[in-house]
PyMOL Python script that loads the backbone (N, CA, C, O; Angstrom):
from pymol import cmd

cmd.read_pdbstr("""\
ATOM      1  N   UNK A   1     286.093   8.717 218.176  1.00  0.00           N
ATOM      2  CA  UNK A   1     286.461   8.474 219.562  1.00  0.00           C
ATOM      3  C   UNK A   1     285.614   9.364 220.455  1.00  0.00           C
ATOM      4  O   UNK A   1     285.167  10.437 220.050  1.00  0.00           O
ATOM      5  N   UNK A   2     285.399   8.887 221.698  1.00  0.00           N
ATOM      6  CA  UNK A   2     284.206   9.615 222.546  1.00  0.00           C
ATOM      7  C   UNK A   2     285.339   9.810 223.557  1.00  0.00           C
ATOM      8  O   UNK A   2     286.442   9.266 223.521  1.00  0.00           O
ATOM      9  N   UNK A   3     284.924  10.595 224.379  1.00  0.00           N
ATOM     10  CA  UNK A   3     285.436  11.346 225.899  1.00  0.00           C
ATOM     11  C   UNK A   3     284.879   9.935 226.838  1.00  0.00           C
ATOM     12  O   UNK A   3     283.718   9.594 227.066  1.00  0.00           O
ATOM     13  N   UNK A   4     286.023   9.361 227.220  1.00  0.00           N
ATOM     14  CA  UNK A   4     285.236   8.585 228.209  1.00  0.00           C
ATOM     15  C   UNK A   4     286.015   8.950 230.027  1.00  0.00           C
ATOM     16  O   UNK A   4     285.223   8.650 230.921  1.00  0.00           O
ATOM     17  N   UNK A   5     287.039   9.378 230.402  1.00  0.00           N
ATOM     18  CA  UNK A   5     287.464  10.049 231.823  1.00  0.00           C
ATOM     19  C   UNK A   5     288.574  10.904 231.604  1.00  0.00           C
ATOM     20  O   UNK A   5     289.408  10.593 230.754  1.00  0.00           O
ATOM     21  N   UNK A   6     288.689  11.984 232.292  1.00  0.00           N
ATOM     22  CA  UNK A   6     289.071  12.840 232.485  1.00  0.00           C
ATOM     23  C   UNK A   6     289.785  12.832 233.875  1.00  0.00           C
ATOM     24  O   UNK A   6     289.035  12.642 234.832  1.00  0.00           O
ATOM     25  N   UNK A   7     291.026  12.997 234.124  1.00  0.00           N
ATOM     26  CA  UNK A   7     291.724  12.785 235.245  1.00  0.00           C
ATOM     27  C   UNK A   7     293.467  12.863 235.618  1.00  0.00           C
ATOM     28  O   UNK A   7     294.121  13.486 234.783  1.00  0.00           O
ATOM     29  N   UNK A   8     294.163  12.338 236.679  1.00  0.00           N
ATOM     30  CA  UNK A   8     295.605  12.366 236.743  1.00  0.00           C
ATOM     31  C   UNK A   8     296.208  11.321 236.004  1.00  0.00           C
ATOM     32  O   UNK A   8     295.751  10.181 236.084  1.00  0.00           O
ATOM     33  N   UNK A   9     297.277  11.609 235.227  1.00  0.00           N
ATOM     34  CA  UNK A   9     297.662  10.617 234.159  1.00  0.00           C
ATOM     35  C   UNK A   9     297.775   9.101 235.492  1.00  0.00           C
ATOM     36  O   UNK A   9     297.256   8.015 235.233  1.00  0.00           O
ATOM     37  N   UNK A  10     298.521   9.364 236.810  1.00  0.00           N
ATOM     38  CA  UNK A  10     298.383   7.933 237.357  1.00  0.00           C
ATOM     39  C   UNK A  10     297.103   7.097 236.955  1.00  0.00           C
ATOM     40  O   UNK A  10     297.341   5.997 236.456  1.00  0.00           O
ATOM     41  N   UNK A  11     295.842   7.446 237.094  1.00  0.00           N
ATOM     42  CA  UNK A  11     294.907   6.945 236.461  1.00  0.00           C
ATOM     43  C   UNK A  11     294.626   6.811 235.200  1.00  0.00           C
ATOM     44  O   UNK A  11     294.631   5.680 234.715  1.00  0.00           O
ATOM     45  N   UNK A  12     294.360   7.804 234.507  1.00  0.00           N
ATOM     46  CA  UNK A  12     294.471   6.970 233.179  1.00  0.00           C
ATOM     47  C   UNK A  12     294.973   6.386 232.567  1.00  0.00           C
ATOM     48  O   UNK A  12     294.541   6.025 231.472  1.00  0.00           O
ATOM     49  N   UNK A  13     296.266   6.019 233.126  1.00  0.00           N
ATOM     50  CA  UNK A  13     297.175   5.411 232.289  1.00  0.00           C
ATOM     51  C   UNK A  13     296.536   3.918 232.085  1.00  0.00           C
ATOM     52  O   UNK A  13     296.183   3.279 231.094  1.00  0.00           O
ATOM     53  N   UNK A  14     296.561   3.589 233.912  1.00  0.00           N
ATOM     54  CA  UNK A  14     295.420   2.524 234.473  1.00  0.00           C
ATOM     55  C   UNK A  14     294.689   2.015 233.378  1.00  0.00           C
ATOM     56  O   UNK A  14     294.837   1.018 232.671  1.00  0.00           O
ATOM     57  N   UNK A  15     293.887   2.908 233.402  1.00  0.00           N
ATOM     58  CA  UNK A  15     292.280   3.158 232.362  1.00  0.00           C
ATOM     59  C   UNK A  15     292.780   2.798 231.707  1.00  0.00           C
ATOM     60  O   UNK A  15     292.538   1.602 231.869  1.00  0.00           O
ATOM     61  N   UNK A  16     293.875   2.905 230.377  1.00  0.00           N
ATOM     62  CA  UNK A  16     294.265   2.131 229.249  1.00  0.00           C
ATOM     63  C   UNK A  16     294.218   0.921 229.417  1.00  0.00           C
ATOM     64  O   UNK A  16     293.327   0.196 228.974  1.00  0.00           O
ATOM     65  N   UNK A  17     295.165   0.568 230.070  1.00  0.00           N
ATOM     66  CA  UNK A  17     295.898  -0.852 230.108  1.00  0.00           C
ATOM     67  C   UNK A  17     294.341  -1.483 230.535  1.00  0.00           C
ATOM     68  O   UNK A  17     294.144  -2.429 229.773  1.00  0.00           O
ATOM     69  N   UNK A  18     292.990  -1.288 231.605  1.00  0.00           N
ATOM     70  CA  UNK A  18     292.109  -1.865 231.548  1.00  0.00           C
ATOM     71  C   UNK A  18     291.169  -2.175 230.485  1.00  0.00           C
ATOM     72  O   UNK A  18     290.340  -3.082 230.406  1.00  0.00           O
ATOM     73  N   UNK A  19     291.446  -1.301 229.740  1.00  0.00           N
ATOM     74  CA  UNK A  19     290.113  -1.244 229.003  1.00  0.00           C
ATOM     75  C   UNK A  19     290.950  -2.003 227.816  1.00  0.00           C
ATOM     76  O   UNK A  19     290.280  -2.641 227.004  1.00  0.00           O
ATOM     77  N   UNK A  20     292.409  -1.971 227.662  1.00  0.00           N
ATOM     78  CA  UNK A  20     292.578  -2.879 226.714  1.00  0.00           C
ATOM     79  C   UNK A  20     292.495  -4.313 226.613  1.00  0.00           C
ATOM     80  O   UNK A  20     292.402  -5.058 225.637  1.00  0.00           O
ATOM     81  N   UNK A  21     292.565  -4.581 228.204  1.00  0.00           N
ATOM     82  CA  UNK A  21     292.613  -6.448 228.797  1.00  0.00           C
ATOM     83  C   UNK A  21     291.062  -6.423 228.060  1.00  0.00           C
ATOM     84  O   UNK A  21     291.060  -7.329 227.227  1.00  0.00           O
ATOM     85  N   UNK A  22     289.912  -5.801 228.067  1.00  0.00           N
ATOM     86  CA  UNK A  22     288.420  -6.006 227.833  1.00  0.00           C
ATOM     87  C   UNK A  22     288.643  -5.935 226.540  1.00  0.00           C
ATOM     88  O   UNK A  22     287.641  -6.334 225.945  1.00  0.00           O
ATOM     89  N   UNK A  23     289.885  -5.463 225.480  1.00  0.00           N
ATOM     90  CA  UNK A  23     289.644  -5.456 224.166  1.00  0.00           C
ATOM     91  C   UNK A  23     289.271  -4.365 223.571  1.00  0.00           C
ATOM     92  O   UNK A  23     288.829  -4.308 222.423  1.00  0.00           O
ATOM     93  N   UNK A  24     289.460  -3.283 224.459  1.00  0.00           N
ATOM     94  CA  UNK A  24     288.753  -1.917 223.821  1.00  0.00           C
ATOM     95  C   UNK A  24     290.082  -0.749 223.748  1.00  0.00           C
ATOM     96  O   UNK A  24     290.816  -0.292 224.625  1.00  0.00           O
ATOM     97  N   UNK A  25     290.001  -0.549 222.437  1.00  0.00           N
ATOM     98  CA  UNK A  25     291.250   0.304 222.299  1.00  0.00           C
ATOM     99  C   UNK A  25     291.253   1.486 222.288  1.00  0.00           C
ATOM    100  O   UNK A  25     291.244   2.310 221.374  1.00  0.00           O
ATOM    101  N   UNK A  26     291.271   1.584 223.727  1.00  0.00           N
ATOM    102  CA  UNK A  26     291.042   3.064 224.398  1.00  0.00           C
ATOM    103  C   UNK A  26     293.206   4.146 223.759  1.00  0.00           C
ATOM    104  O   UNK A  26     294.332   3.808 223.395  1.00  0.00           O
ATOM    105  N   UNK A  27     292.342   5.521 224.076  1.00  0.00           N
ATOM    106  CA  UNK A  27     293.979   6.234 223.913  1.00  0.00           C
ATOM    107  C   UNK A  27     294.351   7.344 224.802  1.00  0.00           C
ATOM    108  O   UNK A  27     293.328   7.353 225.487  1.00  0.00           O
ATOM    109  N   UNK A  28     294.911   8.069 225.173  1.00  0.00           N
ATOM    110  CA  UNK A  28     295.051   9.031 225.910  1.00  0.00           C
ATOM    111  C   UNK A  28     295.424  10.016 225.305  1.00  0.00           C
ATOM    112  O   UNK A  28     295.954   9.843 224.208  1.00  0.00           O
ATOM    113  N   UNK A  29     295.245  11.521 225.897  1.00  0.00           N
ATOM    114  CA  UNK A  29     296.063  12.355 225.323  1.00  0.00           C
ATOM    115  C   UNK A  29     296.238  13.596 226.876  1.00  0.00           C
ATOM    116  O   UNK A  29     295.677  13.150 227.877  1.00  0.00           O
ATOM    117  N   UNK A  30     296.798  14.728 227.033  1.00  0.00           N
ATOM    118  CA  UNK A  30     297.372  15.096 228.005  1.00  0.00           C
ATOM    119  C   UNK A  30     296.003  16.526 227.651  1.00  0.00           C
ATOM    120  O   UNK A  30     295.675  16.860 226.512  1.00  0.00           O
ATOM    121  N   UNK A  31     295.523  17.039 228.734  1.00  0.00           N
ATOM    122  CA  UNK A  31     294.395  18.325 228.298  1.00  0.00           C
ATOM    123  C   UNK A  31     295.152  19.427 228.047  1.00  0.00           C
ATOM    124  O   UNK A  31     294.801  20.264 227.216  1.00  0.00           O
ATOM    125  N   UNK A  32     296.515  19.545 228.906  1.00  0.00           N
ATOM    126  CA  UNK A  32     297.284  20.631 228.484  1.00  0.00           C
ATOM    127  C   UNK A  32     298.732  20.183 227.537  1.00  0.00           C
ATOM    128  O   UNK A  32     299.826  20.137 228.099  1.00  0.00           O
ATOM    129  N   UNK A  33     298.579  19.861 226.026  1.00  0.00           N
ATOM    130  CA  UNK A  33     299.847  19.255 225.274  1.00  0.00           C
ATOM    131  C   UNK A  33     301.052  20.276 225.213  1.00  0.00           C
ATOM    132  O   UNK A  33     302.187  20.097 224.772  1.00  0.00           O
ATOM    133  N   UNK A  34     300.393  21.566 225.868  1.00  0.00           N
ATOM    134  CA  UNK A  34     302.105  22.307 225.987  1.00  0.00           C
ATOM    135  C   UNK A  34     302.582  22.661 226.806  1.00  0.00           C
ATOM    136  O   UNK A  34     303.455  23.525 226.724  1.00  0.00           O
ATOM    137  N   UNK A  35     302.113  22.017 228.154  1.00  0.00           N
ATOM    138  CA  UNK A  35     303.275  21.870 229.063  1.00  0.00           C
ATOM    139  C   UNK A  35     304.357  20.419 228.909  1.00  0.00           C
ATOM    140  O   UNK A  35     304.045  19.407 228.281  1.00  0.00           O
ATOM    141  N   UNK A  36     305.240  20.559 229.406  1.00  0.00           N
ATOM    142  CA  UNK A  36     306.678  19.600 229.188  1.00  0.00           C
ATOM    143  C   UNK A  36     306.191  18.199 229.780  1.00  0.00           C
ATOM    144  O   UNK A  36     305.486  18.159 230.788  1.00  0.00           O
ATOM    145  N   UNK A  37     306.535  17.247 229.217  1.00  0.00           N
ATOM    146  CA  UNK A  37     305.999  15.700 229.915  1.00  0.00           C
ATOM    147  C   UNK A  37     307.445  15.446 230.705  1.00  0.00           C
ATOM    148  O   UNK A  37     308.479  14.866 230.375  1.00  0.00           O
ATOM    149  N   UNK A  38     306.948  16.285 232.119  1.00  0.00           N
ATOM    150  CA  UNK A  38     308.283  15.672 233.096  1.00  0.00           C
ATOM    151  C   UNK A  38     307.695  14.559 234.210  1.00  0.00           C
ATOM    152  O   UNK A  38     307.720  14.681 235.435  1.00  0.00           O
ATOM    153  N   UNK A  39     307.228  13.579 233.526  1.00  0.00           N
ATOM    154  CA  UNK A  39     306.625  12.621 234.466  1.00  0.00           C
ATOM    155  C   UNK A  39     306.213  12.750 235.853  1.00  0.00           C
ATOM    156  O   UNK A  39     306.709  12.117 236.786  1.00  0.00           O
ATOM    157  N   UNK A  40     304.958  13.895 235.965  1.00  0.00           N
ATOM    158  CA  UNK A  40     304.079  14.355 236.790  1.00  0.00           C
ATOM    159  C   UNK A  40     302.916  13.414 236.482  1.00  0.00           C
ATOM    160  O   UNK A  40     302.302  13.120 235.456  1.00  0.00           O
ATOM    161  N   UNK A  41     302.855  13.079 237.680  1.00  0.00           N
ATOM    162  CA  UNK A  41     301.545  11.557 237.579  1.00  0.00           C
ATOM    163  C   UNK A  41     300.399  12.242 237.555  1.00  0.00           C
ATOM    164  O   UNK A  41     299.482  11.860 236.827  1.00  0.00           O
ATOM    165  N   UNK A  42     300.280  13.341 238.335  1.00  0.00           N
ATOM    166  CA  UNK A  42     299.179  14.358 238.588  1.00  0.00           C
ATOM    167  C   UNK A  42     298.809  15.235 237.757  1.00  0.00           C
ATOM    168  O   UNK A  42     297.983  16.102 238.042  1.00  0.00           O
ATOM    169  N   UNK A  43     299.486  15.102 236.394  1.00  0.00           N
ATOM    170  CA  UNK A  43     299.246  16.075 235.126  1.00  0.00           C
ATOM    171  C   UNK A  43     297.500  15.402 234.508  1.00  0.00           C
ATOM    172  O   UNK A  43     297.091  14.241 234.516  1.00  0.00           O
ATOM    173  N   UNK A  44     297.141  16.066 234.259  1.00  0.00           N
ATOM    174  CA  UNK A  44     295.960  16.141 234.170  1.00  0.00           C
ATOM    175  C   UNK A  44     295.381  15.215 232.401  1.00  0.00           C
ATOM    176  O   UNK A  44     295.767  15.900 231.454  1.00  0.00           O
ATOM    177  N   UNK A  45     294.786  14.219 232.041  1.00  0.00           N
ATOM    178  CA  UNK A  45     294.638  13.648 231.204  1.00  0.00           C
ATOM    179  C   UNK A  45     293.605  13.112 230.738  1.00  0.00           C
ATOM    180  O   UNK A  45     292.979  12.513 231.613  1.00  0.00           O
ATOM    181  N   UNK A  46     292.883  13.038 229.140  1.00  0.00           N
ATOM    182  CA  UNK A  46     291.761  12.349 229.200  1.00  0.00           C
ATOM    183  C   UNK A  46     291.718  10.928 228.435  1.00  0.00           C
ATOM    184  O   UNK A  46     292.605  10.588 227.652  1.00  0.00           O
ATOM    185  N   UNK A  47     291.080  10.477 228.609  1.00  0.00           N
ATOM    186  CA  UNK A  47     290.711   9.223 227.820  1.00  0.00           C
ATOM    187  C   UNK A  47     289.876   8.566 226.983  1.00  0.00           C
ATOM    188  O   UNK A  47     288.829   8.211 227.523  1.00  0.00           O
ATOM    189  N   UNK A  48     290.018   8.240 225.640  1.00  0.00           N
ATOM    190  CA  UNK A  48     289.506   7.981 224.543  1.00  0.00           C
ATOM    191  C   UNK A  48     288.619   6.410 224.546  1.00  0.00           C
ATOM    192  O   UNK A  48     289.083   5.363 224.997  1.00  0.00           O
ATOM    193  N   UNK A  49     287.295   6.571 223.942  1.00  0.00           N
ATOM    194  CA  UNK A  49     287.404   4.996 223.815  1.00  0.00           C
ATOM    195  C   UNK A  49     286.244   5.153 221.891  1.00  0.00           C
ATOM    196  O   UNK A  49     285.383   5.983 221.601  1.00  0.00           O
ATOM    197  N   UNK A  50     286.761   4.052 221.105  1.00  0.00           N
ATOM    198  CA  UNK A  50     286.090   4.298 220.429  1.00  0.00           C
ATOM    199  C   UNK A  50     284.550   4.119 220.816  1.00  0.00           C
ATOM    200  O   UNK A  50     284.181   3.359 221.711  1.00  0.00           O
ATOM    201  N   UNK A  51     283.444   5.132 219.818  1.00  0.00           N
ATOM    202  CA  UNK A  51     282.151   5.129 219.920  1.00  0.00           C
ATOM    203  C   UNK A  51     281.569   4.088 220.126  1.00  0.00           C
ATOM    204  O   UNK A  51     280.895   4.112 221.155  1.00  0.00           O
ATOM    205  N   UNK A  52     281.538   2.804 219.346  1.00  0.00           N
ATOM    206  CA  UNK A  52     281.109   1.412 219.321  1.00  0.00           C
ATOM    207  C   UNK A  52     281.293   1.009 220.570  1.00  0.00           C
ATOM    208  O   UNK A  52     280.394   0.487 221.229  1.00  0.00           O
ATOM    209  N   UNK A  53     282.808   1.275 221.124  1.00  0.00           N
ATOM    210  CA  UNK A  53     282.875   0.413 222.565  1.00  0.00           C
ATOM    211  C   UNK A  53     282.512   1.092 223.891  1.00  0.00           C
ATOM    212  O   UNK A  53     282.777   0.583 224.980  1.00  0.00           O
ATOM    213  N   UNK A  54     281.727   2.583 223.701  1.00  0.00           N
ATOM    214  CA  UNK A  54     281.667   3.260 224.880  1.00  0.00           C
ATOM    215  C   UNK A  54     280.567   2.701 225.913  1.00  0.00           C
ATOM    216  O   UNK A  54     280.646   2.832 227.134  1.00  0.00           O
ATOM    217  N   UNK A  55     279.354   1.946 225.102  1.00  0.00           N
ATOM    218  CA  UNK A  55     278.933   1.813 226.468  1.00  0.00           C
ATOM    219  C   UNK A  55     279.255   0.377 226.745  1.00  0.00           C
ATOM    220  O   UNK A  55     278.579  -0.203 227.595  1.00  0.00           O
ATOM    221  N   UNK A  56     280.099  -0.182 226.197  1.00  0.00           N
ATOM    222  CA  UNK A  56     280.452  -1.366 226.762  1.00  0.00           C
ATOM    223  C   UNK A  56     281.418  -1.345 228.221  1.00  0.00           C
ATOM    224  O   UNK A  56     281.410  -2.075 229.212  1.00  0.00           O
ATOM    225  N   UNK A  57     282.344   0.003 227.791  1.00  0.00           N
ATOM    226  CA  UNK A  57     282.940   0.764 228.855  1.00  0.00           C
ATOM    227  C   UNK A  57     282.893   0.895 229.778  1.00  0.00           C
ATOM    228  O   UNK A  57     283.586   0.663 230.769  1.00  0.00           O
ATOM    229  N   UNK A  58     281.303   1.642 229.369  1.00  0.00           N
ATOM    230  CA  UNK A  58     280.709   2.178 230.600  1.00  0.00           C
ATOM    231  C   UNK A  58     280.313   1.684 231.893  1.00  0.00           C
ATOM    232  O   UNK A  58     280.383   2.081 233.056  1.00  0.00           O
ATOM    233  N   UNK A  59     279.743   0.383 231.101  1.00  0.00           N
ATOM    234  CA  UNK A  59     279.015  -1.162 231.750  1.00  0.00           C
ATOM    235  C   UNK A  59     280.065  -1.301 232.541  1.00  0.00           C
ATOM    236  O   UNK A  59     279.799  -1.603 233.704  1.00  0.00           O
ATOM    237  N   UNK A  60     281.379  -1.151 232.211  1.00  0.00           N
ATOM    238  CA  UNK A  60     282.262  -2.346 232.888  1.00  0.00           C
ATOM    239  C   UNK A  60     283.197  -1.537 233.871  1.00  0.00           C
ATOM    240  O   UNK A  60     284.098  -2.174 234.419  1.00  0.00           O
ATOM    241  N   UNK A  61     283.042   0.029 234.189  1.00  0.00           N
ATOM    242  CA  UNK A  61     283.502   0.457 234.562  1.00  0.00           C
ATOM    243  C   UNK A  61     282.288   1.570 235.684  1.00  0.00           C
ATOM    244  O   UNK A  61     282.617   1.940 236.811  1.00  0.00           O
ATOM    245  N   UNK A  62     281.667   1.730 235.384  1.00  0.00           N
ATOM    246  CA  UNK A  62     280.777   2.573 236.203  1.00  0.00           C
ATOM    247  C   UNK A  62     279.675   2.191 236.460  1.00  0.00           C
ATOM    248  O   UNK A  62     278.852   3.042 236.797  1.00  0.00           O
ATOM    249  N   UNK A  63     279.275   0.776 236.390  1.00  0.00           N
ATOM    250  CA  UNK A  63     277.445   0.999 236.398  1.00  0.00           C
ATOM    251  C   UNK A  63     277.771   0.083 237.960  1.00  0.00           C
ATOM    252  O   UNK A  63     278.877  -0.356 238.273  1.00  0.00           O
ATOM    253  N   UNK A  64     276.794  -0.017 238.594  1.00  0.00           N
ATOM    254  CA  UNK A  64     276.872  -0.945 240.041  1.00  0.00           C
ATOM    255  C   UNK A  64     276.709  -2.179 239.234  1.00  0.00           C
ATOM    256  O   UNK A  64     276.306  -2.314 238.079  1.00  0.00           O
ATOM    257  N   UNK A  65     277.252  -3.340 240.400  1.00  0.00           N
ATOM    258  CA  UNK A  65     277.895  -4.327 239.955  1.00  0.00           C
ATOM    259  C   UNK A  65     276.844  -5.325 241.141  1.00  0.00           C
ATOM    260  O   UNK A  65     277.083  -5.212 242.343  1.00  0.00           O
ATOM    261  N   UNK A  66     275.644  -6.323 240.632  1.00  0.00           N
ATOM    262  CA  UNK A  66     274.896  -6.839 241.336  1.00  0.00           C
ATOM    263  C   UNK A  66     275.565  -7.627 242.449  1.00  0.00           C
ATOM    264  O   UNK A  66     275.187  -7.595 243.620  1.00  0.00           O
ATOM    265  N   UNK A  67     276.571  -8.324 241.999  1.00  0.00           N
ATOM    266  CA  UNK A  67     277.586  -9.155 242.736  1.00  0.00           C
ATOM    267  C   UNK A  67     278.272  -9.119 243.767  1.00  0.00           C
ATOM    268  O   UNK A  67     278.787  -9.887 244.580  1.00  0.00           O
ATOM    269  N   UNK A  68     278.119  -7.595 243.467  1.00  0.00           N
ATOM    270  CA  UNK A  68     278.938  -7.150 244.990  1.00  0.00           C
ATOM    271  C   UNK A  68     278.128  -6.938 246.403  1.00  0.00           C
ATOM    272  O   UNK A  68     278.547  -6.795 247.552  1.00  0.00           O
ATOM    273  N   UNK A  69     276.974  -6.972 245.932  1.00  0.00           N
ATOM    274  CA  UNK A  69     275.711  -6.468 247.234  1.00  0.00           C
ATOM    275  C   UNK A  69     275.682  -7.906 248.437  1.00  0.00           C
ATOM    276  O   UNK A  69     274.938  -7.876 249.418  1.00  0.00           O
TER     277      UNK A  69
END
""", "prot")
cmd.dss("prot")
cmd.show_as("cartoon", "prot")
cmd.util.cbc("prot")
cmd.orient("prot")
């Protein structure tokens, strides 16, 4: 699994559920696992995607998008 974002769990959670509609079985985990999970959206989290699918990821999430110009 590669590091693919780093951020507030409100977002990554996001980030899962997207990257799974594309088929990519991304995972999360929390950067600090010993503080208490009192459903703080703003707790800080990163996100997994396997190696194979990272730059497919990447493509579909960060690169500019011709379509939009």
């Amino acid at each position: 699994m590669k590091l693919f974002f780093t951020g507030p769990v409100v977002k990554t959670e996001l980030l899962v559920v997207m990257l799974e509609k594309h088929g990519i079985n991304a995972t999360q985990e929390f950067v600090d696992p010993t503080l208490p999970d009192d459903g703080d959206l703003n707790r800080t989290a990163k996100v997994f995607v396997p190696e194979a699918d990272y730059d497919r990821a990447h493509q579909l999430f960060y690169a500019e998008r011709e379509d939009e110009l």
